[in-house]
N, CA, C and O atoms as CSV, one atom per row, in Angstrom:
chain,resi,resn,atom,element,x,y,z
A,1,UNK,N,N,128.609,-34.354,102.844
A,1,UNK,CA,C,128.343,-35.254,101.747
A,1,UNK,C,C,127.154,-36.162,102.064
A,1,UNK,O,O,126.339,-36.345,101.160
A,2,UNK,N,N,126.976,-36.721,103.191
A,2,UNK,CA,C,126.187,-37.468,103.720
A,2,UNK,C,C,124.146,-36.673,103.454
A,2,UNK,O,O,123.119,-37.193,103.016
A,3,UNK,N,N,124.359,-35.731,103.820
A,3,UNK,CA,C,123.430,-34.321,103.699
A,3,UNK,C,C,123.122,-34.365,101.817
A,3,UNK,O,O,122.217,-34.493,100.993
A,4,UNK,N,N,123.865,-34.261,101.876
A,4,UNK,CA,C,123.908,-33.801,99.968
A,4,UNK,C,C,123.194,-35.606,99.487
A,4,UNK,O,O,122.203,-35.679,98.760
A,5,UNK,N,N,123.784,-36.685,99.948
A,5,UNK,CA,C,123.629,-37.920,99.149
A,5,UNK,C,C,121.952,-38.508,100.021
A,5,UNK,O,O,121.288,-39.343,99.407
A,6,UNK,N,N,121.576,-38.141,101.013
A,6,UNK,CA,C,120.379,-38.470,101.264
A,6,UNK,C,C,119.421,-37.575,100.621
A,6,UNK,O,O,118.476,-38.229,100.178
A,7,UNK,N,N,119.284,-35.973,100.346
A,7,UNK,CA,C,118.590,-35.206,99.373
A,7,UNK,C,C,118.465,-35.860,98.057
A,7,UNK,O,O,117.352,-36.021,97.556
A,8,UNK,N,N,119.821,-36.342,97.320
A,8,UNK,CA,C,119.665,-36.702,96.204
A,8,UNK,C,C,119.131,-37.818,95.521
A,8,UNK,O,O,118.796,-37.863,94.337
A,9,UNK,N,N,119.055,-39.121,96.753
A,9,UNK,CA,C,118.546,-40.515,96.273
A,9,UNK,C,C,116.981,-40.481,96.390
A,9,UNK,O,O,116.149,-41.215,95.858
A,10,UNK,N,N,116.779,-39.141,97.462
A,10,UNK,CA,C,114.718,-39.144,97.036
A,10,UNK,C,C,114.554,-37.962,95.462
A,10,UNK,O,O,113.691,-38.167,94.608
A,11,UNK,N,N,115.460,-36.907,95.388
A,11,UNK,CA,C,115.257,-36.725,93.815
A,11,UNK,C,C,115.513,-37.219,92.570
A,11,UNK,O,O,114.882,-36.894,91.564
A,12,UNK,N,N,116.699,-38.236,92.615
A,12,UNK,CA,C,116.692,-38.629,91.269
A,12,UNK,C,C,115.533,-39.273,90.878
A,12,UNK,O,O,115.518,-39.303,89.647
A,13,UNK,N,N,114.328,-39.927,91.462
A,13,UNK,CA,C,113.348,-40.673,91.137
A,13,UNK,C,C,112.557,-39.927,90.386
A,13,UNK,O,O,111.588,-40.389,89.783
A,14,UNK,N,N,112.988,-38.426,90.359
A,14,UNK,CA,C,112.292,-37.963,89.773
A,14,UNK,C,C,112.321,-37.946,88.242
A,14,UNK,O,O,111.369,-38.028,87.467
A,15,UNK,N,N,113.754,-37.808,87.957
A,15,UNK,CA,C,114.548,-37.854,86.514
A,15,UNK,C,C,114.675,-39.287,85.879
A,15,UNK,O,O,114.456,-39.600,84.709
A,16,UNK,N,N,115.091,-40.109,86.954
A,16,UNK,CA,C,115.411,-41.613,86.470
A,16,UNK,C,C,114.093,-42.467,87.590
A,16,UNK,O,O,114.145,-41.773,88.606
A,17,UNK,N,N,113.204,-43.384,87.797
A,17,UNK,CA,C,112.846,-44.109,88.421
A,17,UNK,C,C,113.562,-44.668,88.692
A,17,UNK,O,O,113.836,-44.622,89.891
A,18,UNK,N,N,114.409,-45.622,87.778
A,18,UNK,CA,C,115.408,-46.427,88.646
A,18,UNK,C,C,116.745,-45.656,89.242
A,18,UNK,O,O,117.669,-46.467,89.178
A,19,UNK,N,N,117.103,-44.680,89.673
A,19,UNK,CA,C,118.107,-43.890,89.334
A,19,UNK,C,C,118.345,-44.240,91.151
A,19,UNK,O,O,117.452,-44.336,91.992
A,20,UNK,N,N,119.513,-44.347,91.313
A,20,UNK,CA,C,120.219,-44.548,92.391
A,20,UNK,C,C,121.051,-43.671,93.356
A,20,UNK,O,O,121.755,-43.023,92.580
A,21,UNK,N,N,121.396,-43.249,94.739
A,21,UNK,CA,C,122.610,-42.553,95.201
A,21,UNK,C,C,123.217,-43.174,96.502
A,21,UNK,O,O,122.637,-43.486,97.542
A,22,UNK,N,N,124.515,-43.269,96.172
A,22,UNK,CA,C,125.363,-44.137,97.410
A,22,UNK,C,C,126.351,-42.966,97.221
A,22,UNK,O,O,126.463,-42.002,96.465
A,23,UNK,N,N,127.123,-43.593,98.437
A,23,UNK,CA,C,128.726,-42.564,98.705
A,23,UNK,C,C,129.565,-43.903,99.365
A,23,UNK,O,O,129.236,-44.966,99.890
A,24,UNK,N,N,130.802,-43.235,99.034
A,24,UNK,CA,C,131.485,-44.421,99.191
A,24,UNK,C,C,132.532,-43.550,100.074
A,24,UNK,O,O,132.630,-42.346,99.834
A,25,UNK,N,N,133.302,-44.137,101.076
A,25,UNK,CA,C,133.991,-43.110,101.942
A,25,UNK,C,C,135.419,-44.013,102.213
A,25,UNK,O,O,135.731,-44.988,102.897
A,26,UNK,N,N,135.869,-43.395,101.574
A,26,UNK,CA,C,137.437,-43.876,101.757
A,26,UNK,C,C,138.227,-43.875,102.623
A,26,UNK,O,O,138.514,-42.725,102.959
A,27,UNK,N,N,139.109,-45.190,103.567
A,27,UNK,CA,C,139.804,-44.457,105.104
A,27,UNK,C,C,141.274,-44.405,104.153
A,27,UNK,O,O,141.140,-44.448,102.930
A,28,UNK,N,N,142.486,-44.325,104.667
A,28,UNK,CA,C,143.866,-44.313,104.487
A,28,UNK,C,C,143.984,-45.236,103.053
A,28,UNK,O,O,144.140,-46.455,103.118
A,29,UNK,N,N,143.920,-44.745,102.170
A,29,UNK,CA,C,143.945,-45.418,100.603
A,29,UNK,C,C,145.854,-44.753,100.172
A,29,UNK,O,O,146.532,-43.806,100.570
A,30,UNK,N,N,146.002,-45.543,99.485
A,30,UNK,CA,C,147.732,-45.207,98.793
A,30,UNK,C,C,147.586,-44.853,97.563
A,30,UNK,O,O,147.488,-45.536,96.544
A,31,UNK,N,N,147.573,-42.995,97.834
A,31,UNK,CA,C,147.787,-42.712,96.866
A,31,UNK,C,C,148.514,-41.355,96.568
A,31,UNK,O,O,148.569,-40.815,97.673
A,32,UNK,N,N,148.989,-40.683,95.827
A,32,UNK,CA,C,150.154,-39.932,95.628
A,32,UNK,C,C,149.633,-38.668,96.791
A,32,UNK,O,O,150.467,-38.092,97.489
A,33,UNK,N,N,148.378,-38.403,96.858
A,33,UNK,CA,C,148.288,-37.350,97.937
A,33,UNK,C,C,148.584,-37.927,99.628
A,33,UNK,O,O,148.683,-37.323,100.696
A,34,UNK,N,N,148.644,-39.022,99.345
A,34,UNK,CA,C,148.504,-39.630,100.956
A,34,UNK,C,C,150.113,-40.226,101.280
A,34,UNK,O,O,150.515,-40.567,102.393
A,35,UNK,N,N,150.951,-40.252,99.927
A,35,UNK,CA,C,152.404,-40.526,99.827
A,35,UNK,C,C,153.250,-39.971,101.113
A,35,UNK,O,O,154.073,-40.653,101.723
A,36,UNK,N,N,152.957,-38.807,101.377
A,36,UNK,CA,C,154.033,-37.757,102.197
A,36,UNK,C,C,153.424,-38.713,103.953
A,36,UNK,O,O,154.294,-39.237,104.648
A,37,UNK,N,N,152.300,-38.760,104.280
A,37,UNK,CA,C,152.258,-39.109,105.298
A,37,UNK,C,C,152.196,-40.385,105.972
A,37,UNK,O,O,152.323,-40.665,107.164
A,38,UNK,N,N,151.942,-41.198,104.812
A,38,UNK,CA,C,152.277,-42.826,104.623
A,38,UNK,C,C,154.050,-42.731,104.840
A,38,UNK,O,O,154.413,-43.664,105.557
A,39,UNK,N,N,154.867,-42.106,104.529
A,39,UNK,CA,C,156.196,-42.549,103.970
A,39,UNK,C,C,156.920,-42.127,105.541
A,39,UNK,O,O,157.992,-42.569,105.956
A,40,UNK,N,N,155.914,-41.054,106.330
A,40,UNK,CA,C,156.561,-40.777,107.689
A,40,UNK,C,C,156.467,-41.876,108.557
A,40,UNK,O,O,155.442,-42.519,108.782
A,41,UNK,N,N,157.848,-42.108,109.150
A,41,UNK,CA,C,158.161,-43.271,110.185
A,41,UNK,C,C,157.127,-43.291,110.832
A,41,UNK,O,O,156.609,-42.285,111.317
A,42,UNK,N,N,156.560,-44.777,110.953
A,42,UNK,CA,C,154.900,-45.021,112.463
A,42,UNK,C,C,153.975,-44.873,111.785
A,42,UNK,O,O,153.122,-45.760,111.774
A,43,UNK,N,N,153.839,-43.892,111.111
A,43,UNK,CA,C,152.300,-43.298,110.428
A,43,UNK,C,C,151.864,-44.584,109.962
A,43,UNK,O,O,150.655,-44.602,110.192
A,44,UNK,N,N,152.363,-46.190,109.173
A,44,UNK,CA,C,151.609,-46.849,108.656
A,44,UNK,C,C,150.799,-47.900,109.889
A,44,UNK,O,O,149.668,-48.363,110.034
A,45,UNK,N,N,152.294,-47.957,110.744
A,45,UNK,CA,C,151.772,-48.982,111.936
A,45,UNK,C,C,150.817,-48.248,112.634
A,45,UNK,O,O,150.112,-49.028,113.275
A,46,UNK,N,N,150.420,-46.848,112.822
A,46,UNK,CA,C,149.969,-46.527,113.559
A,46,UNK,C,C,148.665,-46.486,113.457
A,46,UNK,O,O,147.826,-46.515,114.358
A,47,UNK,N,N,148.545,-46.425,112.461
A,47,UNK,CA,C,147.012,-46.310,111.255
A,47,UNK,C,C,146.415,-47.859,111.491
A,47,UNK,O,O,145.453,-48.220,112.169
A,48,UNK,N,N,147.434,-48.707,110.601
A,48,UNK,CA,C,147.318,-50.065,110.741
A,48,UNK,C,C,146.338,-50.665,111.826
A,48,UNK,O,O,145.330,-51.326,111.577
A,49,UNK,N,N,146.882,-50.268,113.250
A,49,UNK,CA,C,146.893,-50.766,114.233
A,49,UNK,C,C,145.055,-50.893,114.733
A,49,UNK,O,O,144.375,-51.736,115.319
A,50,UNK,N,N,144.854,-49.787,114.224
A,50,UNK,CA,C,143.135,-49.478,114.206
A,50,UNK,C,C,142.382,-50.606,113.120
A,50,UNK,O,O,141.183,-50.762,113.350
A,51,UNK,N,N,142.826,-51.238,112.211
A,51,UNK,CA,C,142.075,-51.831,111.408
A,51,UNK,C,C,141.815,-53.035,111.549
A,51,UNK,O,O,142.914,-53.586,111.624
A,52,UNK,N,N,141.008,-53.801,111.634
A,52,UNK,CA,C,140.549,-55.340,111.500
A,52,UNK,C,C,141.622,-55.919,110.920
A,52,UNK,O,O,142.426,-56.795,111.240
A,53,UNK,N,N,141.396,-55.056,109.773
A,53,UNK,CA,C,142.446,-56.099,108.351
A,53,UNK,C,C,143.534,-56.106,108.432
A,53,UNK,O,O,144.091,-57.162,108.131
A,54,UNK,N,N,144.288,-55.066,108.829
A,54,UNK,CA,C,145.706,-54.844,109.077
A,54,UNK,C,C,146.265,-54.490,107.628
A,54,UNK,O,O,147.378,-54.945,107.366
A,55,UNK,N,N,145.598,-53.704,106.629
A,55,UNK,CA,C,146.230,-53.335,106.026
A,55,UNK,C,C,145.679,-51.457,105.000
A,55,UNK,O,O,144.827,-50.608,105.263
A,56,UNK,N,N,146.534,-51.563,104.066
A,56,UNK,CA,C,145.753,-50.449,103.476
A,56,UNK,C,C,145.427,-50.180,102.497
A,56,UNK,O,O,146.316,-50.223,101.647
A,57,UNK,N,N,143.982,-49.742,102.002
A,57,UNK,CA,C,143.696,-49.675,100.894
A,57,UNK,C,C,143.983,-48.951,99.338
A,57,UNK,O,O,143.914,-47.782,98.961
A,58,UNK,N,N,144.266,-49.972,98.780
A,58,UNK,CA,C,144.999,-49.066,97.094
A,58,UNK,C,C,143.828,-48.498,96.742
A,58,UNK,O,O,142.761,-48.774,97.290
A,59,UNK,N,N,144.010,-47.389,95.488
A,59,UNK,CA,C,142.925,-47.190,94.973
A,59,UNK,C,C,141.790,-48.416,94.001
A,59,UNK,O,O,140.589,-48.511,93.748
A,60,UNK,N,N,142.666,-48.943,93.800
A,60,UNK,CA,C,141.748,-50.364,93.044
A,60,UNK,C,C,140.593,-50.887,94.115
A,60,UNK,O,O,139.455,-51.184,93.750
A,61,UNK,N,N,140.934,-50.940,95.141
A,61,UNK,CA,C,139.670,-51.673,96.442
A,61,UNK,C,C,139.175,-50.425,96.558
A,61,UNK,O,O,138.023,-50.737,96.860
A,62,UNK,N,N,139.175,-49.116,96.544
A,62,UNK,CA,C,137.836,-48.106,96.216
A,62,UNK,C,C,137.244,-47.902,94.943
A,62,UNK,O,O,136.249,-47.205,94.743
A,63,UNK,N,N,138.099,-48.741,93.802
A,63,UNK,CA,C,137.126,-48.651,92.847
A,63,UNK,C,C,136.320,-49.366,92.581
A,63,UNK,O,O,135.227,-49.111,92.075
A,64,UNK,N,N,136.947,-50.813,93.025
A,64,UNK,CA,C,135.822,-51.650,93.150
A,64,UNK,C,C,134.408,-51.666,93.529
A,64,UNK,O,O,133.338,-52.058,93.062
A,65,UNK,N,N,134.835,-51.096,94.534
A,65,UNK,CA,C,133.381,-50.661,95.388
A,65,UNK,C,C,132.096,-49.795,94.402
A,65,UNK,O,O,130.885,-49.993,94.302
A,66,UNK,N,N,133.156,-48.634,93.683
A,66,UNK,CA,C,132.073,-47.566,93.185
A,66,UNK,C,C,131.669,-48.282,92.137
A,66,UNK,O,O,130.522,-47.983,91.806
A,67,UNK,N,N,132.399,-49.504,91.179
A,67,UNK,CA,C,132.105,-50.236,89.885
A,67,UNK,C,C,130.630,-51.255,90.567
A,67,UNK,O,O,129.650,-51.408,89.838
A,68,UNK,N,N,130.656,-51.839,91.910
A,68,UNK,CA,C,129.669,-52.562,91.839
A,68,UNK,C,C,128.710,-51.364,92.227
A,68,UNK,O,O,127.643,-51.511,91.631
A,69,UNK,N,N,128.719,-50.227,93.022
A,69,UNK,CA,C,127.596,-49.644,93.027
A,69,UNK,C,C,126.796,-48.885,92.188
A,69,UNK,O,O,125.638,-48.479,92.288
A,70,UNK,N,N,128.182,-48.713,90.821
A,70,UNK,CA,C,127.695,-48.106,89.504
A,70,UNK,C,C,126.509,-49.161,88.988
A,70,UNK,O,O,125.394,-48.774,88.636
A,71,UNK,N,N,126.986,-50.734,89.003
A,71,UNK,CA,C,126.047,-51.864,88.158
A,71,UNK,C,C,124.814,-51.681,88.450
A,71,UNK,O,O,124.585,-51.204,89.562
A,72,UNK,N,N,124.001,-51.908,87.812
A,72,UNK,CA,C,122.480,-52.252,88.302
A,72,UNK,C,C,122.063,-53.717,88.957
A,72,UNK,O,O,121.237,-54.099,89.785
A,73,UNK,N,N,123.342,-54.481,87.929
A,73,UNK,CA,C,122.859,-55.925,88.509
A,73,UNK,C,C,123.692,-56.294,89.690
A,73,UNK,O,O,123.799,-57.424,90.166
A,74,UNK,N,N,124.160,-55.407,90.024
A,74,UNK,CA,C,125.238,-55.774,91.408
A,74,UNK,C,C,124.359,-54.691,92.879
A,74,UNK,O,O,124.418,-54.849,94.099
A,75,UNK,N,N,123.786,-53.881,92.230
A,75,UNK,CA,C,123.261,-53.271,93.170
A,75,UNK,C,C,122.264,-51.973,93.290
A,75,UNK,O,O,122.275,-50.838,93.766
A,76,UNK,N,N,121.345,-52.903,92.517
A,76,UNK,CA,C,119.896,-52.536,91.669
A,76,UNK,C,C,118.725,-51.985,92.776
A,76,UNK,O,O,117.815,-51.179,92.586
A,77,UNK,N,N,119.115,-52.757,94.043
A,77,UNK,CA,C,117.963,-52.012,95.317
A,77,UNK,C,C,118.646,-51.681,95.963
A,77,UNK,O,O,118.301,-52.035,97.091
A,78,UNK,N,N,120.236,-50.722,95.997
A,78,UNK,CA,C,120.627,-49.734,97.002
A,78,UNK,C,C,120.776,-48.648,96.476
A,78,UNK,O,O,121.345,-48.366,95.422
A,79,UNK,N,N,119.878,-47.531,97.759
A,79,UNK,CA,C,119.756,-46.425,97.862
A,79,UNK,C,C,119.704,-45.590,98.665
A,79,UNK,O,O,118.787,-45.577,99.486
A,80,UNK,N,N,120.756,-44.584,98.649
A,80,UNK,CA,C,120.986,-43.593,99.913
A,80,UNK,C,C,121.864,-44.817,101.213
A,80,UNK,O,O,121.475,-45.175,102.325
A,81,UNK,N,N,122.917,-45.110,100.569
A,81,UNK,CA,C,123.574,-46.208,101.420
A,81,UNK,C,C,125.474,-45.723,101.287
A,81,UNK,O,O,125.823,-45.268,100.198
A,82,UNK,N,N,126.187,-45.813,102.026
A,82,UNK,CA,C,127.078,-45.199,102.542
A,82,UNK,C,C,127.892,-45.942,102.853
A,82,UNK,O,O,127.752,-46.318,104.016
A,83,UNK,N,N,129.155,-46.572,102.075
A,83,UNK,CA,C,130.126,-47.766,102.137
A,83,UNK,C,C,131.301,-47.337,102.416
A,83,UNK,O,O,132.108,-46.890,101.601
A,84,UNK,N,N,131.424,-47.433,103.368
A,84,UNK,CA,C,133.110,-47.254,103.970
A,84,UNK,C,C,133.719,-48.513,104.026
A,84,UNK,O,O,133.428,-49.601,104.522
A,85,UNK,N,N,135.068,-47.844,103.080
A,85,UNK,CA,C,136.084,-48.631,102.659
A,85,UNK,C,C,138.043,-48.257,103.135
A,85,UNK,O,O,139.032,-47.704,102.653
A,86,UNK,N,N,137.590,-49.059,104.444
A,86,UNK,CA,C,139.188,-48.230,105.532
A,86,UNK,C,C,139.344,-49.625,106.436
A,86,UNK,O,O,139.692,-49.679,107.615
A,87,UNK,N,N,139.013,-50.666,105.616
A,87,UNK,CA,C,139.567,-51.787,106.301
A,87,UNK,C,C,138.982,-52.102,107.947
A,87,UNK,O,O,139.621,-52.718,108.801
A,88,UNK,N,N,137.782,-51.580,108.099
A,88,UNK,CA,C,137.108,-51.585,109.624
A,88,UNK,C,C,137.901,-50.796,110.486
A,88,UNK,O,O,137.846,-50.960,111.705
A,89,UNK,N,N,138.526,-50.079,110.035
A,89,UNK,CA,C,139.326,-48.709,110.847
A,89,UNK,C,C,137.835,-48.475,111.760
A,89,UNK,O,O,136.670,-48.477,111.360
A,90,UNK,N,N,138.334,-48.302,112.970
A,90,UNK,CA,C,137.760,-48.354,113.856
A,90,UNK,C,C,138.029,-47.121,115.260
A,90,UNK,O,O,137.443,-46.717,116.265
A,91,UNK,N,N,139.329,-46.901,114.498
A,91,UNK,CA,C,140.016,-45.240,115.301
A,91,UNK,C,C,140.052,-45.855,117.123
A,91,UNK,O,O,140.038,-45.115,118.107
A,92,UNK,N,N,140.088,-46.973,117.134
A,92,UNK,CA,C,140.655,-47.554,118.450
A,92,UNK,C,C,141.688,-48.506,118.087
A,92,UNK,O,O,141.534,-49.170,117.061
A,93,UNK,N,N,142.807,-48.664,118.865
A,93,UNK,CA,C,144.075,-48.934,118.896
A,93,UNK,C,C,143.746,-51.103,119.188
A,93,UNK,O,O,143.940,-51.621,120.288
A,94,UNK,N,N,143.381,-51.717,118.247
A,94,UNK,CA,C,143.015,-53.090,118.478
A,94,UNK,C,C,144.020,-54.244,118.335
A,94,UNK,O,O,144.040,-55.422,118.692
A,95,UNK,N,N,144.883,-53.386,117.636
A,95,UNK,CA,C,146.541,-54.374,117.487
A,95,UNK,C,C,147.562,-53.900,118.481
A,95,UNK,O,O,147.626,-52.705,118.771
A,96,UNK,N,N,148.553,-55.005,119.141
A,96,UNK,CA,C,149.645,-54.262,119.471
A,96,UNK,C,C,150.859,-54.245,118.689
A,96,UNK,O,O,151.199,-55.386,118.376
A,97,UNK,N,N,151.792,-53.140,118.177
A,97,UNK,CA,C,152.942,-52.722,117.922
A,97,UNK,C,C,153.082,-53.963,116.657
A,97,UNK,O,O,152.722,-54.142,115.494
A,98,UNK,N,N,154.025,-54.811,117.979
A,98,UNK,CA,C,154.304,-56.352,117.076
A,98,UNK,C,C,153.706,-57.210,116.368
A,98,UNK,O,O,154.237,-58.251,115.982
A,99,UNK,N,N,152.693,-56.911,116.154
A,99,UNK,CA,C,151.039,-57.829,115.542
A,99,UNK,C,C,150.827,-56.811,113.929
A,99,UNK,O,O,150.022,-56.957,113.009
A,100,UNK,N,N,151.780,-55.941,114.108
A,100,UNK,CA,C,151.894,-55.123,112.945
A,100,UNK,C,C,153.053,-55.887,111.900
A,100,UNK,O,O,154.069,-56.274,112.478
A,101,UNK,N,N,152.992,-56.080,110.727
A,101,UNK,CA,C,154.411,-56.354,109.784
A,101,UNK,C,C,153.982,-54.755,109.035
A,101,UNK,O,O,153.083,-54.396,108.274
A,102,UNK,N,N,154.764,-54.289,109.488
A,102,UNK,CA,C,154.679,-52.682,108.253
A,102,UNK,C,C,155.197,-53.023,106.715
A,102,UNK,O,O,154.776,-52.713,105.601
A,103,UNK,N,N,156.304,-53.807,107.190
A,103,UNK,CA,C,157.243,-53.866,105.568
A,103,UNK,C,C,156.636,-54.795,104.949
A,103,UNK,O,O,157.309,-55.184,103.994
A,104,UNK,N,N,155.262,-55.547,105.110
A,104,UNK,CA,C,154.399,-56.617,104.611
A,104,UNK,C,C,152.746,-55.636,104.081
A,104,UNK,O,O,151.881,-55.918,103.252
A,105,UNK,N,N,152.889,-54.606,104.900
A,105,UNK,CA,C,151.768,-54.052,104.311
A,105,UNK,C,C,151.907,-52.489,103.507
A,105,UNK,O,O,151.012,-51.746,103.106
A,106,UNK,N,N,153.377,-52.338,103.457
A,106,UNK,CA,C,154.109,-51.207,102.128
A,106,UNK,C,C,153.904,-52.743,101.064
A,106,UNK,O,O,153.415,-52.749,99.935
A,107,UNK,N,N,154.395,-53.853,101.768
A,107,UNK,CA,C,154.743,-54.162,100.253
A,107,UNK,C,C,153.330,-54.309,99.056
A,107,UNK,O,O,153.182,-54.069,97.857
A,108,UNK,N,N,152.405,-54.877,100.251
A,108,UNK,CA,C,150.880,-55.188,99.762
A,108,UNK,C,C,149.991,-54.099,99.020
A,108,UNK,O,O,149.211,-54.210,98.074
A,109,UNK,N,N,150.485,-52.729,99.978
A,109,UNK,CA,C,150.116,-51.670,99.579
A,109,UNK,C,C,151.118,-51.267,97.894
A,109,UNK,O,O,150.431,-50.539,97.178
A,110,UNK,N,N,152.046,-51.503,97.468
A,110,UNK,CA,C,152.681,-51.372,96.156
A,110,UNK,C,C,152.342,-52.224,95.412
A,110,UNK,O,O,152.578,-51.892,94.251
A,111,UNK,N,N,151.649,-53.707,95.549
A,111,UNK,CA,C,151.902,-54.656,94.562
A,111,UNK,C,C,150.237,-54.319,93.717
A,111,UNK,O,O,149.339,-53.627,94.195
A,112,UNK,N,N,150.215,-54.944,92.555
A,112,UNK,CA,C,149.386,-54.463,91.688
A,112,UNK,C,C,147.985,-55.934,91.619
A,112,UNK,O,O,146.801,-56.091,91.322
A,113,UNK,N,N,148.979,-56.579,92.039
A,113,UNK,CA,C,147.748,-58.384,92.300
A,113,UNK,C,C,147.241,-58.209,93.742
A,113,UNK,O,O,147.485,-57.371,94.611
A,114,UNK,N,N,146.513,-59.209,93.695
A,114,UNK,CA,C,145.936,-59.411,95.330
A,114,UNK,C,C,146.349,-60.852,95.647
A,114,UNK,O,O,146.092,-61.340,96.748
């Protein structure tokens, strides 16, 4: 994808001048395909444990992302730029165990407010 989205942000200039290309890269998001392995015992703490934030992303915080990179006035001079959205998942183990609330970040992960 990365391959495909740097080709495409030097051609659209051709079709659109102002015409734009980003990718947006999603880590552990909650959503019905990711249900089965979210719901296995550990899998959330374990995930968790890698992230800055300590938590996980709904689909609403990846849409956000693609809505401001859709705007022009939110993000009118990026191009060929690559936003990962996985909570600073970092795929190193930076929390321990107990520094995890799992049943605080199912619940965060279900609720529909922030």
């Amino acid at each position: 994808m990365h391959g495909l989205m740097m080709s495409l942000k030097n051609e659209i200039v051709e079709l659109d001048p102002y015409g734009r290309v980003n990718l947006v890269e999603p880590g552990w998001t909650v959503t019905h395909m990711a249900r089965a392995a979210l719901d296995t015992p550990g899998v959330v703490s374990r995930v968790v444990r890698t992230m800055p934030l300590r938590q996980l992303a709904r689909a609403m915080d990846v849409a956000r992302v693609c809505v401001g990179l859709s705007s022009p006035a939110m993000s009118r001079h990026l191009s060929g730029q690559t936003l990962t959205v996985a909570g600073g998942m970092e795929g190193r183990t930076l929390w321990d165990a107990d520094q995890v609330d799992e049943a605080a970040i199912r619940a965060r992960a279900r609720s529909t407010t922030d």
